[in-house]
DRENKOLKE-303465 format. One record per residue (C-alpha): chain; residue in one letter; z, x, y; residue number from 1. Coordinates in pm, whole numbers, plus 50000, padded with zeros to 5 digits. Layout:
SITE;A;A;Z;X;Y;NUM
...
***
This chain:
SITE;A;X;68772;74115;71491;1
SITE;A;X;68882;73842;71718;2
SITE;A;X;68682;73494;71671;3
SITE;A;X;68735;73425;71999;4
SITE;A;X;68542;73721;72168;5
SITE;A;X;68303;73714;71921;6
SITE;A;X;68235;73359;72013;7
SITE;A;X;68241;73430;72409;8
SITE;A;X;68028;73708;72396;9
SITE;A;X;67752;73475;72244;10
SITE;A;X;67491;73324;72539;11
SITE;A;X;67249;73104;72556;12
SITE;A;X;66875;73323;72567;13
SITE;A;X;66720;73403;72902;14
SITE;A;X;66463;73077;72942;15
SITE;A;X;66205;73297;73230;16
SITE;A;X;66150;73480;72919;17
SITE;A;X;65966;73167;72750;18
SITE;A;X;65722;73144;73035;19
SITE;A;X;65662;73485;73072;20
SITE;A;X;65592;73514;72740;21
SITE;A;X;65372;73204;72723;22
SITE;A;X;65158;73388;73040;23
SITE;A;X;65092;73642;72781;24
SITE;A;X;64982;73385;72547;25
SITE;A;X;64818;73181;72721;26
SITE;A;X;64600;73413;72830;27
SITE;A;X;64448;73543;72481;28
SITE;A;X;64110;73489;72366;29
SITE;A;X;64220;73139;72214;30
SITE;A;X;64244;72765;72369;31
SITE;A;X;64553;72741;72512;32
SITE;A;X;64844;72633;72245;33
SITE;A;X;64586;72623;72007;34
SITE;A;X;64779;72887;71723;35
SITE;A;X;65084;72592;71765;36
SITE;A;X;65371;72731;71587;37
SITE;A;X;65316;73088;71576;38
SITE;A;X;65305;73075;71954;39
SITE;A;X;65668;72903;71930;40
SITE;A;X;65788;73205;71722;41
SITE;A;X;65663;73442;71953;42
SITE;A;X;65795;73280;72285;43
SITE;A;X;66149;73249;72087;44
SITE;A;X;66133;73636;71973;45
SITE;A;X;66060;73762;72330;46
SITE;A;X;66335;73584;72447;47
SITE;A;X;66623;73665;72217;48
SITE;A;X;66482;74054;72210;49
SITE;A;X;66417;74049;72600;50
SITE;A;X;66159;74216;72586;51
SITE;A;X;65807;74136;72691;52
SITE;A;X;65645;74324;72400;53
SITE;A;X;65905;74328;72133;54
SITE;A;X;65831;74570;71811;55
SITE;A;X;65778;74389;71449;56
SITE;A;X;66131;74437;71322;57
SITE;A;X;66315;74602;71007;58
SITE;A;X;66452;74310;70868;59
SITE;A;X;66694;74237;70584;60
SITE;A;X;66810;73973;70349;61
SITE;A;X;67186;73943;70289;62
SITE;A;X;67248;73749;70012;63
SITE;A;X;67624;73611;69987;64
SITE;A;X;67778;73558;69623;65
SITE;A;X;68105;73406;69555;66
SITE;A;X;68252;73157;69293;67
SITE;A;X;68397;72824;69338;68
SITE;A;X;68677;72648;69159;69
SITE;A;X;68530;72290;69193;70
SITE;A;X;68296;72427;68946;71
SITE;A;X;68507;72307;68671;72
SITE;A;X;68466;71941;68744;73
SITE;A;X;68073;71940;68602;74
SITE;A;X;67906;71930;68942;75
SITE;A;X;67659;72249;68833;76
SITE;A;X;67452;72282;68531;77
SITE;A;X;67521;72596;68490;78
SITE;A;X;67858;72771;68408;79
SITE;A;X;68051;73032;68671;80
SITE;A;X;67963;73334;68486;81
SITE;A;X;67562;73322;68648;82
SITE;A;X;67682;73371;68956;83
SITE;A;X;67784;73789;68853;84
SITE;A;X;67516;73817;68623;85
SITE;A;X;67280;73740;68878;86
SITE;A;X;67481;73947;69128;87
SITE;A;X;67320;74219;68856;88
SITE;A;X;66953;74047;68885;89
SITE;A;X;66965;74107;69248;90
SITE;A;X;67043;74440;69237;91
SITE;A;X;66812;74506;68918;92
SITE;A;X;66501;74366;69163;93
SITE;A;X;66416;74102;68931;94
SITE;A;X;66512;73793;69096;95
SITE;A;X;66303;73608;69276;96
SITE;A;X;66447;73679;69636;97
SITE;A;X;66385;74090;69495;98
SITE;A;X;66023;73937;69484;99
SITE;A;X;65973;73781;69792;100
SITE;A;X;66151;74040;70027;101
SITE;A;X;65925;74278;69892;102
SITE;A;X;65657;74037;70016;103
SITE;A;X;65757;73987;70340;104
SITE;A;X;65833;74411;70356;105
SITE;A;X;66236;74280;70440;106
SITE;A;X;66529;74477;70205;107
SITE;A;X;66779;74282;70021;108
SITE;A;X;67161;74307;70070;109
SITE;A;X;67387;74156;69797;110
SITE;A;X;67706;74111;69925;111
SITE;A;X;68037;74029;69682;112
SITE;A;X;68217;73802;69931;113
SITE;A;X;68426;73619;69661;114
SITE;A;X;68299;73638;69338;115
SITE;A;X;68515;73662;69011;116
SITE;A;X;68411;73980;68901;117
SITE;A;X;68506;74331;68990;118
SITE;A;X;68176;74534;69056;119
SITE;A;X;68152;74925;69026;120
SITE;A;X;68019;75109;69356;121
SITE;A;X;67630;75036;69317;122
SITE;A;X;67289;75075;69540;123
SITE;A;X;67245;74772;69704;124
SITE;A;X;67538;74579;69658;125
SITE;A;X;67802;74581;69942;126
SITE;A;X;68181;74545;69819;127
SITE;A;X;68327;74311;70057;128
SITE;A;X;68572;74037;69856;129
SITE;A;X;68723;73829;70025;130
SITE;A;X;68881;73642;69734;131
SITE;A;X;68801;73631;69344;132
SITE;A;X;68626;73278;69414;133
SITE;A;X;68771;72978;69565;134
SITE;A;X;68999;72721;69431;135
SITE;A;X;68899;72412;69313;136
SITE;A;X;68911;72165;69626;137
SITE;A;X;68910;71883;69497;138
SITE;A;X;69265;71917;69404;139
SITE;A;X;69373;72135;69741;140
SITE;A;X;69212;72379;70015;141
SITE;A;X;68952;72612;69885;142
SITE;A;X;69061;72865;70067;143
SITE;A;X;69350;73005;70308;144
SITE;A;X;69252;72987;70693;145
SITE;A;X;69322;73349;70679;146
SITE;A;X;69080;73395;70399;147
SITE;A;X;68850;73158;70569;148
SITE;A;X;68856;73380;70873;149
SITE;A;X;68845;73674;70674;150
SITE;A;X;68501;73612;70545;151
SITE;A;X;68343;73501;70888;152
SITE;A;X;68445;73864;70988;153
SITE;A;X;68264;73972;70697;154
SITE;A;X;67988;73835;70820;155
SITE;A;X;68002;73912;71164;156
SITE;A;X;68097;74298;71059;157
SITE;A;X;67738;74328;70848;158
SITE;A;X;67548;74199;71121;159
SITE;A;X;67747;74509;71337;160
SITE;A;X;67673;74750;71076;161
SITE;A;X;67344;74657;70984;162
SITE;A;X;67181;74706;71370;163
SITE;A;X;67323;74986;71431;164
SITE;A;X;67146;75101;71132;165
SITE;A;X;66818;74989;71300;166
SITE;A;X;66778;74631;71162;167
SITE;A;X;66659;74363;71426;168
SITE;A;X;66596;74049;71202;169
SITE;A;X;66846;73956;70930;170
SITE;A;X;66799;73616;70684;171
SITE;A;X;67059;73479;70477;172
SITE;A;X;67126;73387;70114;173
SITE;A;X;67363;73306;69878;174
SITE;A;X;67473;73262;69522;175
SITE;A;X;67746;73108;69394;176
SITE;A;X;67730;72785;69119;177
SITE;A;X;67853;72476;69195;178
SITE;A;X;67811;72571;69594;179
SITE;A;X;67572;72299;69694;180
SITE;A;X;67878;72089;69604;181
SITE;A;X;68087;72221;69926;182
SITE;A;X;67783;72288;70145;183
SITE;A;X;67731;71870;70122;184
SITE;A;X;68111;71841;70198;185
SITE;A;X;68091;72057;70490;186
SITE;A;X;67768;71865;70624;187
SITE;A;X;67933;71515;70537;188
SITE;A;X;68251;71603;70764;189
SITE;A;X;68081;71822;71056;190
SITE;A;X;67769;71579;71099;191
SITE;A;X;67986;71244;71032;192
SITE;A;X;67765;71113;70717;193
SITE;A;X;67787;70943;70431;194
SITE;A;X;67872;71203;70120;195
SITE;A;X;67586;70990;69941;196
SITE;A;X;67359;71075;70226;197
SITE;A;X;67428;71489;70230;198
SITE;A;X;67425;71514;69823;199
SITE;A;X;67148;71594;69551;200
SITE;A;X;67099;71714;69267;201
SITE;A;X;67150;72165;69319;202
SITE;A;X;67066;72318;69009;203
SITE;A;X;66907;71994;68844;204
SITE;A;X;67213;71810;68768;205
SITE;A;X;67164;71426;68607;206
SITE;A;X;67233;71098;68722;207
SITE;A;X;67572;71080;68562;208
SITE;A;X;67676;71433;68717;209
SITE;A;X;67533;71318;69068;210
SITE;A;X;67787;71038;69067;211
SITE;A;X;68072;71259;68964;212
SITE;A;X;67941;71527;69239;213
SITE;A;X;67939;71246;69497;214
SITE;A;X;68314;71160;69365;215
SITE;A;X;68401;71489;69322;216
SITE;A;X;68331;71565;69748;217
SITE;A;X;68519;71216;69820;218
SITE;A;X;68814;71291;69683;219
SITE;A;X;68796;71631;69835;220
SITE;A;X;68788;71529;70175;221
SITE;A;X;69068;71270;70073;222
SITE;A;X;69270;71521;69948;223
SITE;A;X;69235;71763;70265;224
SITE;A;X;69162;71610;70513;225
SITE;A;X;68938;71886;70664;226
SITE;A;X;68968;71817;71071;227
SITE;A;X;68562;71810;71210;228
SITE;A;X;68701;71952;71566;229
SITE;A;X;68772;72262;71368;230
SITE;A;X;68538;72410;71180;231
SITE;A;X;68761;72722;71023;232
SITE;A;X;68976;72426;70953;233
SITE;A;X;68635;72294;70796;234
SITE;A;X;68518;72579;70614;235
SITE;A;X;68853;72660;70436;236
SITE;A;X;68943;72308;70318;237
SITE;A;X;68622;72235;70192;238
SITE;A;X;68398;72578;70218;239
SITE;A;X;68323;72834;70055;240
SITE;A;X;68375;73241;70101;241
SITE;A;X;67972;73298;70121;242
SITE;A;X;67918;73007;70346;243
SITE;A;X;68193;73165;70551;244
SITE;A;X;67991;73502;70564;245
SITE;A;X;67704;73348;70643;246
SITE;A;X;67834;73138;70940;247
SITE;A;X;67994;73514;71026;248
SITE;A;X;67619;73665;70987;249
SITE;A;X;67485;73394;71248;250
SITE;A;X;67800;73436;71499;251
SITE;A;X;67729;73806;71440;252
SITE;A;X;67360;73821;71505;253
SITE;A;X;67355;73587;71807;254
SITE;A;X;67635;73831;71966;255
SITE;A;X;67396;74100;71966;256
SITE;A;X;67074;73889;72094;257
SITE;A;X;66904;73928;71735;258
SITE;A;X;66762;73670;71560;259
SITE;A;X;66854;73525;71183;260
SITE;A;X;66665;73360;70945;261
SITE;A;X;66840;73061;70816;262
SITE;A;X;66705;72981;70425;263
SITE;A;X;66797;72683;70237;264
SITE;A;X;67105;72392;70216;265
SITE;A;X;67395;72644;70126;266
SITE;A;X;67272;72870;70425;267
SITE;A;X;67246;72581;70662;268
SITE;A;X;67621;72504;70591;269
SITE;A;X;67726;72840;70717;270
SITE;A;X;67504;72802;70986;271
SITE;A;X;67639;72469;71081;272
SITE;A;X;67989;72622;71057;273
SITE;A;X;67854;72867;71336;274
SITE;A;X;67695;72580;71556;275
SITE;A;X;68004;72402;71543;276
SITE;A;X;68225;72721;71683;277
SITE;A;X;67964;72786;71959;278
SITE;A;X;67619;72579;72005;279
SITE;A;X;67451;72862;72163;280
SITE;A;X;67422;73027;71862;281
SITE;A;X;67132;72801;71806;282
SITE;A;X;66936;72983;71997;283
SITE;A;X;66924;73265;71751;284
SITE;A;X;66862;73049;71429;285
SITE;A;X;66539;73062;71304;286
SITE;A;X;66540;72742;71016;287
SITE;A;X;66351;72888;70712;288
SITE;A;X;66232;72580;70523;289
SITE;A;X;66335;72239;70448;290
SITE;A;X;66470;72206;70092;291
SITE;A;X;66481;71922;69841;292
SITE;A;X;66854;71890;69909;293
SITE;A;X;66880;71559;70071;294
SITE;A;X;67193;71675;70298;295
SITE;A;X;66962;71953;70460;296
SITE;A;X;66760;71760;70698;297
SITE;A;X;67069;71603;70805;298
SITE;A;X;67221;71921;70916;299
SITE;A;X;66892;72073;71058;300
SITE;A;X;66865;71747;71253;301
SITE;A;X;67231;71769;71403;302
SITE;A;X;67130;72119;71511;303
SITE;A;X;66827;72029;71644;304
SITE;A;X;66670;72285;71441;305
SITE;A;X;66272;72210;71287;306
SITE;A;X;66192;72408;70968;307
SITE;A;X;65915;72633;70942;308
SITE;A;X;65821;72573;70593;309
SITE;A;X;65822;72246;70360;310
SITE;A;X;65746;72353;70011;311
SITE;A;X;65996;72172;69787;312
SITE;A;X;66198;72483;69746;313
SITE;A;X;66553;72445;69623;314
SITE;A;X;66625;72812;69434;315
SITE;A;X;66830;72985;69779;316
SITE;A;X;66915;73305;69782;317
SITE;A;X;66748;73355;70094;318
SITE;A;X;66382;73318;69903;319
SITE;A;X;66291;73073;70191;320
SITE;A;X;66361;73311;70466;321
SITE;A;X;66174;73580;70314;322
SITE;A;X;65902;73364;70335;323
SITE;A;X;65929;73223;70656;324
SITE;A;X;65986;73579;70779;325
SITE;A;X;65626;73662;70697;326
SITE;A;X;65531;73338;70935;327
SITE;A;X;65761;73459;71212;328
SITE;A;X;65570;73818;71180;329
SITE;A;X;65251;73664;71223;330
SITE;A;X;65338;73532;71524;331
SITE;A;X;65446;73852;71681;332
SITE;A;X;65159;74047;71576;333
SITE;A;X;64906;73775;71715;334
SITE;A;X;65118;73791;72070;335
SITE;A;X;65103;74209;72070;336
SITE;A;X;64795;74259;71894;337
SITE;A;X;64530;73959;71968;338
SITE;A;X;64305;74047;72305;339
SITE;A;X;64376;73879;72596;340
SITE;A;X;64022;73748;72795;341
SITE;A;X;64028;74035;72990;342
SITE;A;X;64056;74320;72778;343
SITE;A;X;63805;74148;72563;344
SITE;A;X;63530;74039;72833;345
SITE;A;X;63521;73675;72760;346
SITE;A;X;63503;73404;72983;347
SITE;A;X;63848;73218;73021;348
SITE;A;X;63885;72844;73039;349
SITE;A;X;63727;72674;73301;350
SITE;A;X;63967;72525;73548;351
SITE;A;X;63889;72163;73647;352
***
Protein backbone atom coordinates (compact mmCIF):
# COMPACT_ATOMS: atom_id res chain seq x y z
CA UNK A 1 0.00 0.00 0.00
CA UNK A 2 1.03 3.47 -0.84
CA UNK A 3 -0.54 6.32 1.55
CA UNK A 4 -0.42 8.51 -1.04
CA UNK A 5 -2.83 6.77 -3.59
CA UNK A 6 -4.84 5.67 -1.01
CA UNK A 7 -5.29 9.24 -0.01
CA UNK A 8 -5.85 10.53 -3.76
CA UNK A 9 -8.21 8.08 -4.62
CA UNK A 10 -10.49 9.42 -1.73
CA UNK A 11 -13.33 12.21 -3.12
CA UNK A 12 -15.53 14.26 -1.82
CA UNK A 13 -19.43 12.46 -2.32
CA UNK A 14 -21.51 13.41 -5.33
CA UNK A 15 -23.79 16.50 -3.68
CA UNK A 16 -26.94 16.01 -6.79
CA UNK A 17 -27.23 12.91 -4.87
CA UNK A 18 -28.50 14.86 -1.62
CA UNK A 19 -31.28 16.49 -3.56
CA UNK A 20 -32.25 13.70 -5.40
CA UNK A 21 -32.50 11.84 -2.55
CA UNK A 22 -34.36 14.50 -0.56
CA UNK A 23 -37.08 14.46 -3.81
CA UNK A 24 -37.61 11.00 -2.67
CA UNK A 25 -38.12 12.12 0.75
CA UNK A 26 -39.79 14.79 0.50
CA UNK A 27 -42.31 13.32 -1.18
CA UNK A 28 -43.45 10.51 1.48
CA UNK A 29 -46.57 10.49 3.29
CA UNK A 30 -44.94 12.79 6.09
CA UNK A 31 -44.55 16.80 6.49
CA UNK A 32 -41.68 17.65 4.85
CA UNK A 33 -38.34 17.26 7.18
CA UNK A 34 -40.54 16.23 9.71
CA UNK A 35 -38.50 12.52 10.58
CA UNK A 36 -35.26 15.25 11.11
CA UNK A 37 -32.32 13.12 11.49
CA UNK A 38 -33.19 9.96 9.99
CA UNK A 39 -33.82 11.91 6.80
CA UNK A 40 -30.04 13.24 7.22
CA UNK A 41 -28.86 9.57 7.37
CA UNK A 42 -30.64 8.63 4.46
CA UNK A 43 -29.64 11.65 2.15
CA UNK A 44 -25.85 10.90 3.41
CA UNK A 45 -26.22 6.96 2.57
CA UNK A 46 -27.56 7.61 -0.99
CA UNK A 47 -24.84 9.68 -1.61
CA UNK A 48 -21.76 7.81 -0.50
CA UNK A 49 -23.51 4.40 -2.06
CA UNK A 50 -24.70 6.35 -5.28
CA UNK A 51 -27.38 4.86 -5.52
CA UNK A 52 -30.92 6.13 -5.46
CA UNK A 53 -32.29 3.10 -3.57
CA UNK A 54 -29.36 1.73 -1.72
CA UNK A 55 -29.86 -1.93 0.03
CA UNK A 56 -29.71 -2.11 4.11
CA UNK A 57 -26.10 -3.20 4.38
CA UNK A 58 -24.00 -6.20 6.00
CA UNK A 59 -22.18 -4.35 8.37
CA UNK A 60 -19.33 -5.13 10.76
CA UNK A 61 -17.61 -3.98 13.84
CA UNK A 62 -13.79 -4.07 13.87
CA UNK A 63 -12.60 -3.73 17.08
CA UNK A 64 -8.72 -2.70 17.31
CA UNK A 65 -6.65 -4.03 20.45
CA UNK A 66 -3.18 -3.09 21.20
CA UNK A 67 -1.13 -2.20 24.41
CA UNK A 68 0.56 0.90 25.35
CA UNK A 69 3.74 1.53 27.27
CA UNK A 70 2.58 4.84 28.92
CA UNK A 71 0.50 2.48 30.80
CA UNK A 72 3.07 2.16 33.39
CA UNK A 73 2.92 5.73 34.57
CA UNK A 74 -0.76 5.11 36.46
CA UNK A 75 -2.87 6.87 33.86
CA UNK A 76 -5.45 3.59 33.70
CA UNK A 77 -7.10 1.88 36.50
CA UNK A 78 -6.67 -1.09 35.24
CA UNK A 79 -3.41 -3.06 34.54
CA UNK A 80 -2.12 -4.10 30.71
CA UNK A 81 -3.02 -7.63 31.01
CA UNK A 82 -7.18 -6.66 30.35
CA UNK A 83 -6.48 -5.62 27.26
CA UNK A 84 -5.73 -9.79 25.99
CA UNK A 85 -8.08 -11.11 28.29
CA UNK A 86 -10.69 -9.16 26.86
CA UNK A 87 -9.26 -9.79 23.37
CA UNK A 88 -10.72 -13.46 24.69
CA UNK A 89 -14.21 -11.75 25.88
CA UNK A 90 -14.67 -10.52 22.45
CA UNK A 91 -14.20 -13.49 20.82
CA UNK A 92 -16.09 -15.59 23.65
CA UNK A 93 -19.37 -13.12 22.73
CA UNK A 94 -19.63 -11.92 26.13
CA UNK A 95 -18.61 -8.44 26.02
CA UNK A 96 -20.75 -5.92 25.69
CA UNK A 97 -19.90 -4.81 22.01
CA UNK A 98 -20.71 -9.08 21.37
CA UNK A 99 -24.11 -7.73 22.81
CA UNK A 100 -24.89 -4.87 20.98
CA UNK A 101 -23.71 -6.02 17.41
CA UNK A 102 -25.97 -8.72 17.83
CA UNK A 103 -28.56 -5.97 18.36
CA UNK A 104 -27.98 -3.97 15.63
CA UNK A 105 -27.66 -7.61 13.35
CA UNK A 106 -23.68 -6.12 12.57
CA UNK A 107 -20.66 -9.03 13.16
CA UNK A 108 -17.74 -8.27 15.26
CA UNK A 109 -14.07 -8.31 14.07
CA UNK A 110 -11.32 -8.35 16.76
CA UNK A 111 -8.31 -7.39 15.34
CA UNK A 112 -4.63 -7.90 17.26
CA UNK A 113 -2.99 -4.74 15.89
CA UNK A 114 -0.37 -4.49 18.74
CA UNK A 115 -1.19 -6.20 21.65
CA UNK A 116 1.37 -8.03 23.99
CA UNK A 117 0.19 -11.33 23.61
CA UNK A 118 0.66 -13.98 21.00
CA UNK A 119 -2.87 -15.38 20.02
CA UNK A 120 -3.44 -18.94 18.47
CA UNK A 121 -5.39 -18.93 14.97
CA UNK A 122 -9.10 -18.42 16.30
CA UNK A 123 -12.81 -17.62 14.77
CA UNK A 124 -13.18 -14.17 14.87
CA UNK A 125 -10.05 -12.75 15.70
CA UNK A 126 -7.84 -11.43 12.79
CA UNK A 127 -3.90 -11.77 13.38
CA UNK A 128 -2.57 -8.60 12.19
CA UNK A 129 0.39 -7.22 14.82
CA UNK A 130 1.84 -4.60 14.10
CA UNK A 131 3.99 -4.41 17.23
CA UNK A 132 3.75 -6.19 20.78
CA UNK A 133 2.27 -2.74 22.16
CA UNK A 134 3.77 0.59 22.04
CA UNK A 135 6.45 2.16 24.03
CA UNK A 136 5.94 4.30 26.68
CA UNK A 137 5.86 7.98 25.14
CA UNK A 138 6.30 9.82 27.60
CA UNK A 139 9.89 9.00 27.64
CA UNK A 140 10.27 8.72 23.51
CA UNK A 141 8.07 7.94 20.25
CA UNK A 142 5.47 5.32 20.71
CA UNK A 143 6.04 3.97 17.75
CA UNK A 144 8.41 3.86 14.52
CA UNK A 145 6.93 5.92 11.44
CA UNK A 146 7.30 2.66 9.72
CA UNK A 147 5.25 0.95 12.33
CA UNK A 148 2.97 3.88 12.37
CA UNK A 149 2.40 3.42 8.69
CA UNK A 150 2.28 -0.12 9.02
CA UNK A 151 -0.86 -0.15 11.01
CA UNK A 152 -2.79 2.51 8.85
CA UNK A 153 -2.28 -0.19 6.08
CA UNK A 154 -3.76 -2.52 8.39
CA UNK A 155 -6.52 -0.68 8.45
CA UNK A 156 -6.93 0.32 5.09
CA UNK A 157 -6.22 -3.58 3.99
CA UNK A 158 -9.49 -4.81 6.27
CA UNK A 159 -11.63 -2.33 4.86
CA UNK A 160 -10.26 -4.02 1.18
CA UNK A 161 -10.86 -7.38 2.41
CA UNK A 162 -13.89 -6.96 4.21
CA UNK A 163 -16.08 -5.49 0.92
CA UNK A 164 -15.03 -7.67 -1.18
CA UNK A 165 -16.47 -10.09 1.14
CA UNK A 166 -19.83 -8.24 0.79
CA UNK A 167 -19.68 -5.78 3.75
CA UNK A 168 -20.98 -2.14 2.94
CA UNK A 169 -20.97 -0.47 6.48
CA UNK A 170 -18.04 -1.02 8.85
CA UNK A 171 -17.84 0.77 12.67
CA UNK A 172 -14.86 0.92 14.67
CA UNK A 173 -13.59 -0.05 18.13
CA UNK A 174 -10.86 -0.53 20.15
CA UNK A 175 -9.22 -1.88 23.24
CA UNK A 176 -6.21 -1.21 24.62
CA UNK A 177 -5.68 0.29 28.56
CA UNK A 178 -4.27 3.33 29.17
CA UNK A 179 -5.33 4.45 25.34
CA UNK A 180 -7.57 7.35 26.18
CA UNK A 181 -4.22 8.70 27.43
CA UNK A 182 -2.74 9.08 23.68
CA UNK A 183 -6.11 9.60 21.98
CA UNK A 184 -6.18 13.15 24.26
CA UNK A 185 -2.52 13.71 23.10
CA UNK A 186 -3.34 13.25 19.58
CA UNK A 187 -6.52 15.63 19.88
CA UNK A 188 -4.43 18.24 22.03
CA UNK A 189 -1.71 18.51 19.11
CA UNK A 190 -3.99 18.05 15.84
CA UNK A 191 -6.90 20.43 17.14
CA UNK A 192 -4.34 23.00 18.96
CA UNK A 193 -5.96 22.66 22.67
CA UNK A 194 -5.18 22.74 25.91
CA UNK A 195 -4.16 18.95 27.21
CA UNK A 196 -6.52 19.99 30.25
CA UNK A 197 -9.24 20.67 27.78
CA UNK A 198 -8.96 17.05 25.65
CA UNK A 199 -8.44 14.86 29.05
CA UNK A 200 -10.87 12.89 31.48
CA UNK A 201 -11.07 10.46 33.45
CA UNK A 202 -11.07 6.77 30.76
CA UNK A 203 -11.61 3.95 32.86
CA UNK A 204 -12.64 6.00 36.09
CA UNK A 205 -9.35 7.19 37.11
CA UNK A 206 -9.23 9.77 40.41
CA UNK A 207 -8.39 13.19 40.86
CA UNK A 208 -4.82 12.51 41.75
CA UNK A 209 -4.34 10.17 38.56
CA UNK A 210 -6.13 12.89 36.32
CA UNK A 211 -3.36 15.30 37.23
CA UNK A 212 -0.62 12.82 36.58
CA UNK A 213 -2.56 11.84 33.16
CA UNK A 214 -2.66 15.54 32.27
CA UNK A 215 1.30 15.59 33.18
CA UNK A 216 1.90 12.49 31.84
CA UNK A 217 0.54 13.91 27.93
CA UNK A 218 2.63 17.28 28.64
CA UNK A 219 5.65 15.90 28.98
CA UNK A 220 4.94 13.68 26.07
CA UNK A 221 4.48 16.22 23.64
CA UNK A 222 7.64 17.94 25.28
CA UNK A 223 9.56 15.11 24.83
CA UNK A 224 8.54 14.53 20.99
CA UNK A 225 7.62 17.09 19.71
CA UNK A 226 4.94 15.45 17.47
CA UNK A 227 4.72 18.02 14.23
CA UNK A 228 0.54 18.82 13.75
CA UNK A 229 1.28 19.29 9.76
CA UNK A 230 1.95 15.61 9.88
CA UNK A 231 -0.23 13.43 11.19
CA UNK A 232 1.89 9.91 10.69
CA UNK A 233 4.39 12.12 12.33
CA UNK A 234 1.38 12.57 14.90
CA UNK A 235 0.20 9.22 15.31
CA UNK A 236 3.67 7.59 15.89
CA UNK A 237 5.06 10.08 18.43
CA UNK A 238 2.15 10.16 20.41
CA UNK A 239 -0.43 7.32 18.93
CA UNK A 240 -1.19 4.31 19.25
CA UNK A 241 -1.13 0.96 16.82
CA UNK A 242 -5.18 0.62 17.06
CA UNK A 243 -5.75 4.27 16.60
CA UNK A 244 -3.48 3.84 13.61
CA UNK A 245 -5.81 0.99 12.24
CA UNK A 246 -8.61 2.76 12.77
CA UNK A 247 -7.53 6.02 10.98
CA UNK A 248 -6.44 3.13 8.19
CA UNK A 249 -10.22 1.68 8.44
CA UNK A 250 -11.66 5.34 7.70
CA UNK A 251 -8.93 6.13 4.80
CA UNK A 252 -9.91 2.63 3.67
CA UNK A 253 -13.65 2.87 3.66
CA UNK A 254 -13.90 6.38 2.18
CA UNK A 255 -11.60 4.98 -0.83
CA UNK A 256 -14.21 2.67 -1.70
CA UNK A 257 -17.36 5.18 -1.27
CA UNK A 258 -18.57 3.12 1.94
CA UNK A 259 -19.48 4.56 4.91
CA UNK A 260 -17.90 3.98 8.70
CA UNK A 261 -19.28 4.30 11.86
CA UNK A 262 -17.08 6.26 14.11
CA UNK A 263 -17.79 5.07 18.09
CA UNK A 264 -16.34 6.76 20.97
CA UNK A 265 -12.99 9.15 22.01
CA UNK A 266 -10.25 6.46 21.11
CA UNK A 267 -12.09 5.96 17.65
CA UNK A 268 -12.41 9.64 17.03
CA UNK A 269 -8.53 9.90 17.38
CA UNK A 270 -8.00 7.56 14.51
CA UNK A 271 -10.53 9.23 12.75
CA UNK A 272 -9.01 12.59 13.28
CA UNK A 273 -5.68 11.07 12.17
CA UNK A 274 -7.63 10.31 8.83
CA UNK A 275 -9.23 13.91 8.56
CA UNK A 276 -5.99 15.36 9.00
CA UNK A 277 -4.32 13.20 5.90
CA UNK A 278 -7.34 14.02 3.64
CA UNK A 279 -10.60 16.12 4.82
CA UNK A 280 -12.76 14.43 2.39
CA UNK A 281 -12.78 11.53 4.25
CA UNK A 282 -15.34 13.29 6.30
CA UNK A 283 -17.71 12.65 4.12
CA UNK A 284 -17.76 9.00 4.92
CA UNK A 285 -17.71 9.33 8.83
CA UNK A 286 -20.74 8.67 10.39
CA UNK A 287 -20.01 10.07 14.40
CA UNK A 288 -21.59 7.34 16.65
CA UNK A 289 -22.21 9.14 19.95
CA UNK A 290 -20.76 11.74 22.05
CA UNK A 291 -18.89 10.27 25.04
CA UNK A 292 -18.17 11.54 28.55
CA UNK A 293 -14.55 12.08 27.48
CA UNK A 294 -14.20 15.76 27.62
CA UNK A 295 -11.55 15.80 24.58
CA UNK A 296 -14.32 14.20 22.25
CA UNK A 297 -16.45 17.07 21.45
CA UNK A 298 -13.41 18.91 20.75
CA UNK A 299 -12.37 16.65 18.03
CA UNK A 300 -15.96 16.06 16.63
CA UNK A 301 -16.18 19.86 16.55
CA UNK A 302 -12.81 20.33 14.52
CA UNK A 303 -14.29 17.81 12.10
CA UNK A 304 -17.38 19.29 11.89
CA UNK A 305 -18.89 16.10 12.69
CA UNK A 306 -22.53 16.08 15.05
CA UNK A 307 -23.06 12.81 16.99
CA UNK A 308 -25.96 10.75 16.62
CA UNK A 309 -26.34 9.60 20.07
CA UNK A 310 -25.70 11.33 23.63
CA UNK A 311 -26.06 8.72 26.26
CA UNK A 312 -23.11 9.17 28.64
CA UNK A 313 -21.36 6.22 27.17
CA UNK A 314 -17.65 5.90 27.82
CA UNK A 315 -17.03 1.76 27.58
CA UNK A 316 -15.66 1.89 23.43
CA UNK A 317 -15.13 -0.90 21.74
CA UNK A 318 -17.27 0.19 19.09
CA UNK A 319 -20.57 -0.34 21.54
CA UNK A 320 -21.63 3.21 20.37
CA UNK A 321 -21.56 2.45 16.74
CA UNK A 322 -23.44 -0.61 17.09
CA UNK A 323 -25.95 1.43 18.40
CA UNK A 324 -25.99 4.21 16.25
CA UNK A 325 -25.94 1.69 13.40
CA UNK A 326 -29.46 0.62 14.32
CA UNK A 327 -30.42 4.63 13.97
CA UNK A 328 -28.65 4.88 10.61
CA UNK A 329 -30.84 1.61 9.50
CA UNK A 330 -33.89 3.22 10.41
CA UNK A 331 -33.32 5.82 8.29
CA UNK A 332 -32.79 3.77 5.22
CA UNK A 333 -35.66 1.60 5.68
CA UNK A 334 -38.08 4.70 6.21
CA UNK A 335 -36.51 6.24 2.71
CA UNK A 336 -37.06 2.59 0.75
CA UNK A 337 -39.90 1.35 2.55
CA UNK A 338 -42.32 4.38 3.78
CA UNK A 339 -45.10 5.28 0.84
CA UNK A 340 -44.64 8.15 -0.99
CA UNK A 341 -48.29 10.31 -1.49
CA UNK A 342 -48.77 8.75 -4.55
CA UNK A 343 -48.48 5.23 -4.12
CA UNK A 344 -50.47 5.73 -1.02
CA UNK A 345 -53.46 8.04 -2.37
CA UNK A 346 -53.10 10.86 0.01
CA UNK A 347 -53.33 14.32 -0.60
CA UNK A 348 -49.81 16.07 -0.62
CA UNK A 349 -49.11 19.43 0.94
CA UNK A 350 -50.87 22.21 -0.24
CA UNK A 351 -48.70 24.67 -2.08
CA UNK A 352 -49.26 28.33 -1.07
Amino acid sequence: MVLEDVLKSIKPVDSSLYEIAQKRLDNLTKPPGSLGRLEEFARRLVAIYKDTMPDIPRKVVFTFAGDHGVAEEGVSAYPSEVTRQMVFNFINGGAGINVLARHAGAEVVVVDIGVNHDFEDIQGLEKRKVLYGTKNMAKGPAMSREEALGCIEVGVELARQYAERGYRMFATGEMGIANTTPSSAIAAVITGRDVSEVTGRGTGIGDEALKRKVDVIKRAIEINSPDPSDPVDVLSKVGGAEIGGIAGLCLGAASLGLPVVVDGFISTAGALIAYALNPSVRDYMFAAHNSQEVGHRVMLEHMGLRPILDLDLRLGEGTGAALAMTIIDAGLKIYREMATFDEAGVTGEKQC
